[in-house]
SELOVO-209668 format. One record per atom (N, C-alpha, C, O): x, z, y. Coordinates in nm, 2 decimals, always signed. Atoms other than C-alpha are relative to their C-alpha. Layout:
{{X; Z; Y}};
...
This chain:
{{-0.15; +0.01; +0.00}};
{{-2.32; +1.65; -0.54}};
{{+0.04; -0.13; -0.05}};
{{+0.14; -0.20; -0.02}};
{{-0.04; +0.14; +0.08}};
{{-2.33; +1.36; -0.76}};
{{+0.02; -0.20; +0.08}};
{{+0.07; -0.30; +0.05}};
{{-0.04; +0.12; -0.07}};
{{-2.37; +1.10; -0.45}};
{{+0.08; +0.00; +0.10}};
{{+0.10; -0.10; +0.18}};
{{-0.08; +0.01; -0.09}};
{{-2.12; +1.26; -0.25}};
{{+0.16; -0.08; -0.04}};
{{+0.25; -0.11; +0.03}};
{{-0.10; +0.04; +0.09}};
{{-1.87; +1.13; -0.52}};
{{+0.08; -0.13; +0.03}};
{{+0.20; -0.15; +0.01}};
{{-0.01; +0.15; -0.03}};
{{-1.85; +0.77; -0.41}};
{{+0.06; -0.03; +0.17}};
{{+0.10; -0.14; +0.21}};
{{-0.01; -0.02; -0.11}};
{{-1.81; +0.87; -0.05}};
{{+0.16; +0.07; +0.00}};
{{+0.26; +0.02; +0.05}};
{{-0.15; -0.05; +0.02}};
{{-1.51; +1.13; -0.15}};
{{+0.11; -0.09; -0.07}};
{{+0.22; -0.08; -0.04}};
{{-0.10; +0.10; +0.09}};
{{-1.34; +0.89; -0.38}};
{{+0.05; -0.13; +0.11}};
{{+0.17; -0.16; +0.09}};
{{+0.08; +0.12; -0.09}};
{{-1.42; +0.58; -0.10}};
{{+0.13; +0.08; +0.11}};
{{+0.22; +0.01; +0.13}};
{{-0.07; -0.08; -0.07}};
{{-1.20; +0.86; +0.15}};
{{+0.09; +0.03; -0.08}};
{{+0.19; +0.00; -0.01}};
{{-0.13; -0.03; +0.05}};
{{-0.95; +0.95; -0.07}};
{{+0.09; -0.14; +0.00}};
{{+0.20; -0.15; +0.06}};
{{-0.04; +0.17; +0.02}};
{{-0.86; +0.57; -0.14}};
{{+0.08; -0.03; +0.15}};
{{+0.19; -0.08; +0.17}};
{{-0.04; +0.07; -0.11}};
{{-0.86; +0.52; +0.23}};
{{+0.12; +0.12; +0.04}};
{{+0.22; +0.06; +0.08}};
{{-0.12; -0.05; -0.02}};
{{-0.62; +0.85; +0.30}};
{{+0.10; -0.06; -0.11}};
{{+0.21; -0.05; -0.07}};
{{-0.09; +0.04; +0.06}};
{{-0.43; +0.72; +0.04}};
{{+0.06; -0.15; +0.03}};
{{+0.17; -0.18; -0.01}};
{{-0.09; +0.13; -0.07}};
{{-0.34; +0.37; +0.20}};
{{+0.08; +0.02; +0.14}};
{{+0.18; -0.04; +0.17}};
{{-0.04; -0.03; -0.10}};
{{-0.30; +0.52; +0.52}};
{{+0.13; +0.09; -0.02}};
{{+0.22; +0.08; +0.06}};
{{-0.12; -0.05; +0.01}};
{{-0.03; +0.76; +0.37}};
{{+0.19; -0.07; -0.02}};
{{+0.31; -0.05; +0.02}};
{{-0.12; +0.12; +0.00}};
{{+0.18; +0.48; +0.27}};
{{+0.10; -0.09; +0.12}};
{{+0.19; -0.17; +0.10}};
{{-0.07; +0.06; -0.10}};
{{+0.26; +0.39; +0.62}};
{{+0.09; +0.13; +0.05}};
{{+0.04; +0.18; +0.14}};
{{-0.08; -0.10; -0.01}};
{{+0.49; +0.66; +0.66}};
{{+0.12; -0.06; +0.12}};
{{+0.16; +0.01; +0.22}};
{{-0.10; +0.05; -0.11}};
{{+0.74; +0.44; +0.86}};
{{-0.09; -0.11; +0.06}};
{{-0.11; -0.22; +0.01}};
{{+0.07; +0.13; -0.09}};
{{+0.52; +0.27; +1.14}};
{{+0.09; -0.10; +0.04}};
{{+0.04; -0.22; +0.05}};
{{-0.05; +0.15; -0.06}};
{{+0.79; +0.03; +1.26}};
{{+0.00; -0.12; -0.12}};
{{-0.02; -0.23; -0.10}};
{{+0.07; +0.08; +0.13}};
{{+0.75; -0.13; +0.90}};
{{-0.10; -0.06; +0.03}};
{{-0.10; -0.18; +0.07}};
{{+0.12; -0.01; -0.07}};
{{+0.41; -0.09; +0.97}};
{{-0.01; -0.13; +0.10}};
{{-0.02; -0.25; +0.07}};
{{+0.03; +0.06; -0.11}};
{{+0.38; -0.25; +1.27}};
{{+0.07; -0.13; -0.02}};
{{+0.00; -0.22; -0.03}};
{{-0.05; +0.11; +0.06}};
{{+0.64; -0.51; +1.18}};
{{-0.09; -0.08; -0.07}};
{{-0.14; -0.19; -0.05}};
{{+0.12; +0.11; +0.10}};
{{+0.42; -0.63; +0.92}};
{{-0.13; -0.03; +0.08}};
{{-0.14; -0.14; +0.12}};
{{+0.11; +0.05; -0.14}};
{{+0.11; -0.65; +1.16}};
{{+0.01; -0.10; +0.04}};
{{-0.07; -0.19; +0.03}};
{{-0.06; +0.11; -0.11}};
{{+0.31; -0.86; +1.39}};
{{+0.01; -0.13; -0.11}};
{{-0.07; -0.22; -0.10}};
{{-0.06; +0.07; +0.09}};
{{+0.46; -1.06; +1.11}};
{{-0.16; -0.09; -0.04}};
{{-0.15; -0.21; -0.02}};
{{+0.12; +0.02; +0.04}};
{{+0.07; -1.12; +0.98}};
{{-0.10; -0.07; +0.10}};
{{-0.18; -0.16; +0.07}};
{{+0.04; +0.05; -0.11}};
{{-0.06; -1.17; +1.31}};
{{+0.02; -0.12; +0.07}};
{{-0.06; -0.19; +0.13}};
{{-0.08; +0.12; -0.03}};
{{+0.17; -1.42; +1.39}};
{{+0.02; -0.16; -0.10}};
{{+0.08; -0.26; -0.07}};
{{+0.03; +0.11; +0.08}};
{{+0.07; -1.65; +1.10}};
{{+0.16; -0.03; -0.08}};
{{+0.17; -0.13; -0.16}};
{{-0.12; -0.02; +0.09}};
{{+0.45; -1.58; +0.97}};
{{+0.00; -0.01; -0.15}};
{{-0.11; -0.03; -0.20}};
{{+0.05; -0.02; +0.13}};
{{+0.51; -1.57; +0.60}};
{{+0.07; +0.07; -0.02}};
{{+0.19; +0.06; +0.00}};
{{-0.08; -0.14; +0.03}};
{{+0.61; -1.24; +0.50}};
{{-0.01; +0.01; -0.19}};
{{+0.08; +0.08; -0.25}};
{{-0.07; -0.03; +0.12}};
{{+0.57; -1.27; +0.10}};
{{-0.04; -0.12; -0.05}};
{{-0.15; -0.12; -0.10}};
{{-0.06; +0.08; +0.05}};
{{+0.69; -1.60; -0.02}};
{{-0.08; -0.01; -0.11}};
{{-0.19; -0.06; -0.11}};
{{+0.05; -0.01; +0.13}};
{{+0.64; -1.51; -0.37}};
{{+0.00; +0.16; -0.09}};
{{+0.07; +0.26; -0.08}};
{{-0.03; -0.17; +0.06}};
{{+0.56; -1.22; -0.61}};
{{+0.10; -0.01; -0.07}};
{{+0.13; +0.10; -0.11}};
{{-0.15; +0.05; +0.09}};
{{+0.88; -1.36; -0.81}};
{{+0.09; +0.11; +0.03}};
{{+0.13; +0.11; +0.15}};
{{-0.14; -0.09; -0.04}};
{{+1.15; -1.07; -0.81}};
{{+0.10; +0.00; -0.12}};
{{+0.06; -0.04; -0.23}};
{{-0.07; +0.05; +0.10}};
{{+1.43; -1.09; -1.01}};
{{+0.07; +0.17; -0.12}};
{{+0.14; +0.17; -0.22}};
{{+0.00; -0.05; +0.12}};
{{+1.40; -0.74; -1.16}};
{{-0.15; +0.11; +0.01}};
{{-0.25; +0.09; +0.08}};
{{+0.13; -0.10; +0.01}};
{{+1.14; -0.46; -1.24}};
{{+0.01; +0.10; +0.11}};
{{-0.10; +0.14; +0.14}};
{{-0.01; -0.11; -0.10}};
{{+1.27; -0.20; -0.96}};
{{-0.01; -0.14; +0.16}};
{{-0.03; -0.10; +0.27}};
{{+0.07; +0.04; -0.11}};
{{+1.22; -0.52; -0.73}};
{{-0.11; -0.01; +0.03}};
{{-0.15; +0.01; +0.15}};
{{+0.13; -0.03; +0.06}};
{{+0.93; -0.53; -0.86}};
{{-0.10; +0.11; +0.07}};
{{-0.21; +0.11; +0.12}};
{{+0.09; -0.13; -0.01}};
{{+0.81; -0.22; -0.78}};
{{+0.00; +0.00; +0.19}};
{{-0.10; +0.01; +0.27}};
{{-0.03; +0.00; -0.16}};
{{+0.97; -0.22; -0.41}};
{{-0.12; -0.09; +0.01}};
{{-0.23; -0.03; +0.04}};
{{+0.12; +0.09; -0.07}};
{{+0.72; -0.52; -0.34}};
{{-0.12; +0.05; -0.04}};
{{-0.20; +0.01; +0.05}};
{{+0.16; -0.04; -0.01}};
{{+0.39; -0.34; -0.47}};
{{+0.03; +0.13; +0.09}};
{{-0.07; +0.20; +0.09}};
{{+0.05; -0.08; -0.11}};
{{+0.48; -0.08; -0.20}};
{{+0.03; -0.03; +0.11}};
{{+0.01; +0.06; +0.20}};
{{+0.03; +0.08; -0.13}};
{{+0.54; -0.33; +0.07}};
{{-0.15; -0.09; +0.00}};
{{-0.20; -0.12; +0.11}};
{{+0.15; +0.07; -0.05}};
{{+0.20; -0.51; -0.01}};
{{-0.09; +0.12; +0.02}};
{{-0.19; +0.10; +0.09}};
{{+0.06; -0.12; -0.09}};
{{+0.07; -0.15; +0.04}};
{{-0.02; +0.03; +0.11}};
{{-0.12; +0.05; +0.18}};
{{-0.03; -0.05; -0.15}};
{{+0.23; -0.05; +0.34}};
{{-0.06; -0.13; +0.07}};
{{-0.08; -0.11; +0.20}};
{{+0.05; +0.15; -0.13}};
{{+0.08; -0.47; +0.48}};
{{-0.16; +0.08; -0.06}};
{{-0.24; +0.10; +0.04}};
{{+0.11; +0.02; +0.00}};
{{-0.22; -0.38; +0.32}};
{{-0.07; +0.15; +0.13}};
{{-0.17; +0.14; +0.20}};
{{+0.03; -0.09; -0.11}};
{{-0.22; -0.04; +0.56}};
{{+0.01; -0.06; +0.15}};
{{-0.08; -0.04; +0.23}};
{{-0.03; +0.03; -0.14}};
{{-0.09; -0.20; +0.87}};
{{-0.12; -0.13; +0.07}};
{{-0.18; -0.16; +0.18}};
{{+0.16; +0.07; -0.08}};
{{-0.37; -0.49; +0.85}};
{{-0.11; +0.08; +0.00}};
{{-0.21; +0.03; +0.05}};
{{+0.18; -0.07; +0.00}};
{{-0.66; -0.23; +0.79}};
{{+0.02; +0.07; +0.13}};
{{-0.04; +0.05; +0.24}};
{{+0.00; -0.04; -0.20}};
{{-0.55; -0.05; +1.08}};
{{+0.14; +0.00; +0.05}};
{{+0.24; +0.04; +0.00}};
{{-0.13; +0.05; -0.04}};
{{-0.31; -0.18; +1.28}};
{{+0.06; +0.09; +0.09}};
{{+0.19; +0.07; +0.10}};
{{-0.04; -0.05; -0.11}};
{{-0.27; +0.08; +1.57}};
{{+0.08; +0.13; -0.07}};
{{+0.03; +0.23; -0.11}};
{{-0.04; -0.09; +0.04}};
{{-0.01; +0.28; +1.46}};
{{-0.02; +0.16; +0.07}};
{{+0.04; +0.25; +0.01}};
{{+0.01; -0.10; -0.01}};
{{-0.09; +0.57; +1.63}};
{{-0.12; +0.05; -0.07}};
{{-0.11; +0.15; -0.13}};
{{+0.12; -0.05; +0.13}};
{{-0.41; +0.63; +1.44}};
{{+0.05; +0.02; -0.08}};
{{+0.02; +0.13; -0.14}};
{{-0.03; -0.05; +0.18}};
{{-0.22; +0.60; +1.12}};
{{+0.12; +0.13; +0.01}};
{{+0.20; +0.15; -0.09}};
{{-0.12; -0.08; +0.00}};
{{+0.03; +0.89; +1.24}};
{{-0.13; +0.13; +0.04}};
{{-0.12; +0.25; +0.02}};
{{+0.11; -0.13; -0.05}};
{{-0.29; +1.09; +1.37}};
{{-0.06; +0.06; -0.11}};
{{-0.11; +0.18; -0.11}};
{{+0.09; -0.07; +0.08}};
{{-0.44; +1.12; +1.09}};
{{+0.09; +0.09; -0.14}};
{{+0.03; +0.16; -0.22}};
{{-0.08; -0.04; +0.12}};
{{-0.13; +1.23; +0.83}};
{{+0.02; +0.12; +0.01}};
{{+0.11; +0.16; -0.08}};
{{+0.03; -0.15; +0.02}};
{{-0.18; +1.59; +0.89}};
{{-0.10; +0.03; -0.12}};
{{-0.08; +0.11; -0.21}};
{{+0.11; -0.02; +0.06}};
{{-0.46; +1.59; +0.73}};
{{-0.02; -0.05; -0.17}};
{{-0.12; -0.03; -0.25}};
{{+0.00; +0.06; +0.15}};
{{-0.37; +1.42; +0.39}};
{{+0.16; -0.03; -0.03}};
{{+0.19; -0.11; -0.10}};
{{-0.19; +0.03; +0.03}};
{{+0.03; +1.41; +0.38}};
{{+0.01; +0.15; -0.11}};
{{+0.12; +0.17; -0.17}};
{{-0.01; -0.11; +0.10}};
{{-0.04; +1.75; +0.16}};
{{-0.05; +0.02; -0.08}};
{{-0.03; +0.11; -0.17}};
{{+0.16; -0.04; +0.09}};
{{-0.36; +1.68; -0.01}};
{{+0.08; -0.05; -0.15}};
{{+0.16; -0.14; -0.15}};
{{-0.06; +0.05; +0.13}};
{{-0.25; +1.62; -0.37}};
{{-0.12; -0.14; -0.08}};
{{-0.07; -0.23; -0.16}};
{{+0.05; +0.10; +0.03}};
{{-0.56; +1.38; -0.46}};
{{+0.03; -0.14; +0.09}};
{{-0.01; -0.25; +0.07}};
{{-0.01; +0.14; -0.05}};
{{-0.43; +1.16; -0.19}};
{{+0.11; -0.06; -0.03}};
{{+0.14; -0.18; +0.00}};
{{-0.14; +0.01; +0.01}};
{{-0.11; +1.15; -0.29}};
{{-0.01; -0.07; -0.18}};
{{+0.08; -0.13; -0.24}};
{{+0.03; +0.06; +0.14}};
{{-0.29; +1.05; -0.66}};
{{+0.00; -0.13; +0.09}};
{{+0.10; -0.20; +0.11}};
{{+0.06; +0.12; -0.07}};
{{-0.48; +0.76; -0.47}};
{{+0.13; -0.09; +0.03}};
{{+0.14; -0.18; -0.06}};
{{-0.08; +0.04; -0.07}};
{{-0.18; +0.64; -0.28}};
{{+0.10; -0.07; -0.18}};
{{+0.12; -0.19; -0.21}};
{{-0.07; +0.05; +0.14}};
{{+0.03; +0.62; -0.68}};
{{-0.09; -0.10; -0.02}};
{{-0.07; -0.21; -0.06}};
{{+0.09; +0.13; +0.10}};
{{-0.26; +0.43; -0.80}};
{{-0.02; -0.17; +0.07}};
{{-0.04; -0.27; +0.01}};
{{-0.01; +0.14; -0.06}};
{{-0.27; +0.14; -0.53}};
{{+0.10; -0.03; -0.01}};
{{+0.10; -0.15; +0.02}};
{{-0.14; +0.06; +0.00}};
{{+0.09; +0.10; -0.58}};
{{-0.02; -0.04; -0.17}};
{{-0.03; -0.16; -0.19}};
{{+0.04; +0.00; +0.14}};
{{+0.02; +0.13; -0.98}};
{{-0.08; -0.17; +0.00}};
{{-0.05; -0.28; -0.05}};
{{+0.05; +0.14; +0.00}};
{{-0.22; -0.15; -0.91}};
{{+0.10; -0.14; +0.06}};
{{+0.10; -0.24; +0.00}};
{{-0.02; +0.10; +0.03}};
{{-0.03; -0.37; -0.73}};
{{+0.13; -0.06; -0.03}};
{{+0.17; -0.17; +0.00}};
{{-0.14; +0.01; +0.12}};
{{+0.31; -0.31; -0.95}};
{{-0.11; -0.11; -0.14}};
{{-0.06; -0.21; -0.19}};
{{+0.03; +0.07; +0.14}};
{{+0.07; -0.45; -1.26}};
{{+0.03; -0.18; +0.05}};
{{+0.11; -0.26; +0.00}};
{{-0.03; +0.14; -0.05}};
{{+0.01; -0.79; -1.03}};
{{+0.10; -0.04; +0.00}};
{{+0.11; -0.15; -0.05}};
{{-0.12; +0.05; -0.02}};
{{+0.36; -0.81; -0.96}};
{{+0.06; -0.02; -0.16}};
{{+0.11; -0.12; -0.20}};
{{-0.08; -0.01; +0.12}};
{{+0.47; -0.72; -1.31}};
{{-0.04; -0.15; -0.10}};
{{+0.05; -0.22; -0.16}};
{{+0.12; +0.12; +0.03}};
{{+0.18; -1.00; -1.44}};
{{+0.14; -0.14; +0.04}};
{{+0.22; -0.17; -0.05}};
{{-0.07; +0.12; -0.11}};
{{+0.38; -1.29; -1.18}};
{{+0.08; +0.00; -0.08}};
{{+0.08; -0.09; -0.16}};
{{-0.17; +0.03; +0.08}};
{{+0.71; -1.22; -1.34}};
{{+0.01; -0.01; -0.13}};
{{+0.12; -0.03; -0.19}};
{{-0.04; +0.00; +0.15}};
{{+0.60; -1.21; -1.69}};
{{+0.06; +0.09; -0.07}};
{{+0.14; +0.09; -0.16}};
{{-0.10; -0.12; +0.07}};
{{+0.68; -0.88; -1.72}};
{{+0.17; -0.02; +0.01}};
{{+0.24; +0.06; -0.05}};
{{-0.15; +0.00; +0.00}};
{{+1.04; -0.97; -1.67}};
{{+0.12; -0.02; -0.14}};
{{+0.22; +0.03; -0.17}};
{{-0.04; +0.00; +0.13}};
{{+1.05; -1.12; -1.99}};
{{+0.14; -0.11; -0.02}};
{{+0.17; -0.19; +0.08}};
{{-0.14; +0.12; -0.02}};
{{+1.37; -1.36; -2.08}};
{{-0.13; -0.07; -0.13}};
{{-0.21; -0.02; -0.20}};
{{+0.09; +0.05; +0.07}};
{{+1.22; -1.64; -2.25}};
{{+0.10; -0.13; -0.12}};
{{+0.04; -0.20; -0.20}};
């Protein structure tokens, strides 16, 4: 049981990035946006903590739409984990992660 752990965790992670595309035209937007050698995030600079946060769940949702780009896969598969409550952990903790980075950039949003 002990080396299926790495395998289930490894799947959870991945239903949990894929949840985050909830709105494919986002989605796909960003793809395009990415594909197209565009610059879609400037800087992690936001000018408060709830921008903040908004931007670690748009580098989610890019980080979904470059892993798999074909939005119909990522709509195929959200039956299957749009209920599960560990994926729905997974999915908080990549945003968790990369709210710290952002929060990091801005200095915590400290006045100086």
């Amino acid at each position: 049981m002990h080396s299926r752990l790495p395998s289930r965790a490894i799947a959870l992670l991945a239903a949990g990035l894929l949840l985050l595309a909830v709105v494919d035209t986002a989605a796909a937007d960003s793809h395009e946006a990415t594909s197209n050698n565009a610059t879609w995030l400037p800087s992690l600079i936001t000018e408060t903590p709830q921008e903040g946060f908004a931007l670690a769940v748009t580098l989610s949702q890019k980080g979904v739409a470059t892993t798999q780009p074909d939005a119909e896969v990522r709509k195929a598969g959200r039956p299957e984990y749009a209920e599960d409550p560990d994926s729905l952990i997974a999915v908080s903790h990549v945003i968790a992660t990369h709210f710290q980075t952002v929060a990091a950039a801005n200095d915590y949003w400290r006045d100086e």
